[in-house]
KOLKE-241075 format. One record per residue (C-alpha): x, y, z. Coordinates in pm, whole numbers, plus 50000, padded with zeros to 5 digits. Example, Ala and Ser with C-alpha at 12.3 -4.5 7.8 and 13.67 -1.06 7.14 Angstrom:
% KOLKE-241075
512304955050780513674989450714
//
This chain:
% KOLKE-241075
597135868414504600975867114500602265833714523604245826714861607525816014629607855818314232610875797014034611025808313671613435789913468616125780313736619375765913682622175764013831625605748013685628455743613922632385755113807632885712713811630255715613548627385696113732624215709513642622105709413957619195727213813618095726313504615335749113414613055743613767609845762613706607645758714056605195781914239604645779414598601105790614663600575813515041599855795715364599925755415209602335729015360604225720515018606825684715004609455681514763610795652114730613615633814580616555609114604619685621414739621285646814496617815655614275618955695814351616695696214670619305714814889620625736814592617035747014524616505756914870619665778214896619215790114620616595812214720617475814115067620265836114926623385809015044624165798614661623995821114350622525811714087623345797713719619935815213558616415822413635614455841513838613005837914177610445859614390609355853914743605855873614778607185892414471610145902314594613185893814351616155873914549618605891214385618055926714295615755927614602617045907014782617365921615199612685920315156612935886714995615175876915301613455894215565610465870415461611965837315417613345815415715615615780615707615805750215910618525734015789619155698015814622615698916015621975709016398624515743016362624005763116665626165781016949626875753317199627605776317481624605804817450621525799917574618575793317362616535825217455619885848817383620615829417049617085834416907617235868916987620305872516832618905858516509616485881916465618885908316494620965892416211617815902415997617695944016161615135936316326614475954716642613875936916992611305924017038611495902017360607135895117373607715880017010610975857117086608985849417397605785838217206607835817516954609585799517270606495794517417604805778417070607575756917048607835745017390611275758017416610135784517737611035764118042614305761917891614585798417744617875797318021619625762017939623005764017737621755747517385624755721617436622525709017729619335699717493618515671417379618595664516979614765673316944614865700117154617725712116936615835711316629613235736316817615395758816877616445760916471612765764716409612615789816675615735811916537614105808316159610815827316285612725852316533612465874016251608575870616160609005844715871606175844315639607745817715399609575785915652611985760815460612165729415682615025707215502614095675215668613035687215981612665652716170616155634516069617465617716335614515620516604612265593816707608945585916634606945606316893609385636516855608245636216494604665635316554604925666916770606905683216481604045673316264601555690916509604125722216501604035728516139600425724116121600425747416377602535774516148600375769415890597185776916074599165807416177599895819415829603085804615760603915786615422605805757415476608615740015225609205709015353611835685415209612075653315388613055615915287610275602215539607315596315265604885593615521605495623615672604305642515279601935621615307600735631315637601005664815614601085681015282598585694815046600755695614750603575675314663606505684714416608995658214276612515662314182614835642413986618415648013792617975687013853614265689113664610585689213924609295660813756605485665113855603575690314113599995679114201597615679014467598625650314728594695636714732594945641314300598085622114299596775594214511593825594214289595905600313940598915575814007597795553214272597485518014207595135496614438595455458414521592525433914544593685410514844591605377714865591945351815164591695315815057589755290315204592675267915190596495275015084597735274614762601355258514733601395273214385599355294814157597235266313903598985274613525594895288613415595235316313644598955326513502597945355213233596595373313504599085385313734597615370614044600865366714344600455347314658600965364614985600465350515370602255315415320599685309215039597045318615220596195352615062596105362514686597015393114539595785412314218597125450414153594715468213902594505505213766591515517813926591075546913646591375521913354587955511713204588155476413287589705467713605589405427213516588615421313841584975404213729587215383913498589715373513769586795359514008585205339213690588605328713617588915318314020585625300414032586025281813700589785271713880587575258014161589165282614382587645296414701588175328914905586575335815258586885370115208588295403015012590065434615081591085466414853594345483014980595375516914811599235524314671601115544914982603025575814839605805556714865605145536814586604215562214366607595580814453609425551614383607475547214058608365579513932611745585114017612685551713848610755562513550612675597213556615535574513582614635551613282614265583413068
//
């Protein structure tokens, strides 16, 4: 099957002479929730405009269900839809008139039961007749989802979709692009909420200095990169770690109540039965044990800082 998006040797230089991109190769497979992520100024946003047709680009070649952006460019765009990360809309139109009027940017014909149906997914009905200045910042951000699939987006770019909106607001975004995705839609989600990849996402991508760094399965990553930590709860406190138990990385947590021991849990050994002889032979005692795994956090932060390092 076609892939949803395909990035072939990307780059993209600015007259400054900043390279943004610098040879991106990526392929965006149909109907999967896909994260990239990366610290501010990894080529994120240029990648995205890039081949939502708002920057031109250095070299490379990109397809959107194997349409080329540039010497094919109106299907390529007819398929592809952006939520941008700034809330740009008409303050004085009304939200039903301005996602109609998006789809029309595209020459699409009316097609009032379809702007209806995406008003009514998004919650955004009841107020199909408010002036968007009247909205509140979440409800805002529906309405920018709203005008990217006026036009029947296949491919959705959502350049992080919750900034700025609370908590529960963000949870009901995460229901709405699950929602999208049951419904077909492949999803590009950049976002610098880690949790939310790692809520939602099948794959994740990482960017850094202009070059995707690593694309993997989120559950593989976990599994790859992921380093757990062996949490033990002392019968009594430790004011300091004895100097026997020093080689072996131990730190104390919970006012000396807890220790902790991070181990590779794809290496051969883990040392873990070496760490509890160690503990015993230290006269040590622990009521109790706990394994906690590495968020995707951590491993982002791991990686970029390697990238960094290189």
């Amino acid at each position: 099957m076609t892939p949803a998006l395909s990035i072939s040797g990307l780059t993209k230089t600015y007259a400054s002479g900043f390279a943004a991109l610098k040879g991106v190769d990526l392929e965006i497979r149909r109907g999967e929730i896909f994260a990239l992520l990366g610290p501010n100024g990894a080529g994120k946003t240029t990648l995205i405009n890039i081949v939502c047709g708002i920057v031109q680009p250095s070299g490379g070649r990109v397809s959107v269900e194997g349409h080329d952006i540039l010497t094919d460019y109106r299907a390529a765009r007819s398929i592809l839809g952006l939520v941008p990360q700034e809330l740009t809309t008409d303050a004085f139109e009304t939200v039903q008139a301005t996602v109609a009027f998006s789809r029309g940017l595209f020459g699409k014909k009316p097609n009032p039961a379809h702007i209806e149906k995406v008003l009514r997914d998004l919650s955004l009905w009841e107020k199909k007749d408010a002036r968007i200045m009247t909205l509140s910042g979440g409800m805002k951000r529906r309405v920018l989802i709203a005008k990217a699939l006026a036009h029947e987006t296949r491919v959705l770019f959502l350049d992080e979709p919750t900034a700025g909106v609370d908590v529960e607001l963000r949870r009901d975004m995460w229901r709405l692009v699950r929602q999208l995705r049951e419904a077909g839609v492949t999803i590009i989600l950049t976002t610098h909420y880690i949790e939310e990849a790692e809520e939602m996402a099948d794959r994740i991508g990482v960017i850094s200095k202009g070059e995707v760094i690593l694309v993997e399965e989120k559950a593989e990553l976990m599994r790859q990169l992921g380093r757990k930590k062996l949490v033990l709860q002392l019968g009594q406190p430790l004011a300091a770690l004895p100097p026997a138990l020093a080689a072996q990385g131990l730190a104390l947590a919970g006012g000396g109540h807890e220790l902790v021991y991070e181990y590779d849990s794809q290496a051969e050994r883990t040392g873990i039965t070496t760490l509890l002889a160690d503990l015993r032979e230290a006269g040590i005692a622990f009521r109790d044990l706990r394994t906690e795994q590495s968020s995707l956090e951590e491993i982002f932060v791991g990686l970029v800082s390697g990238a960094r390092a290189a």
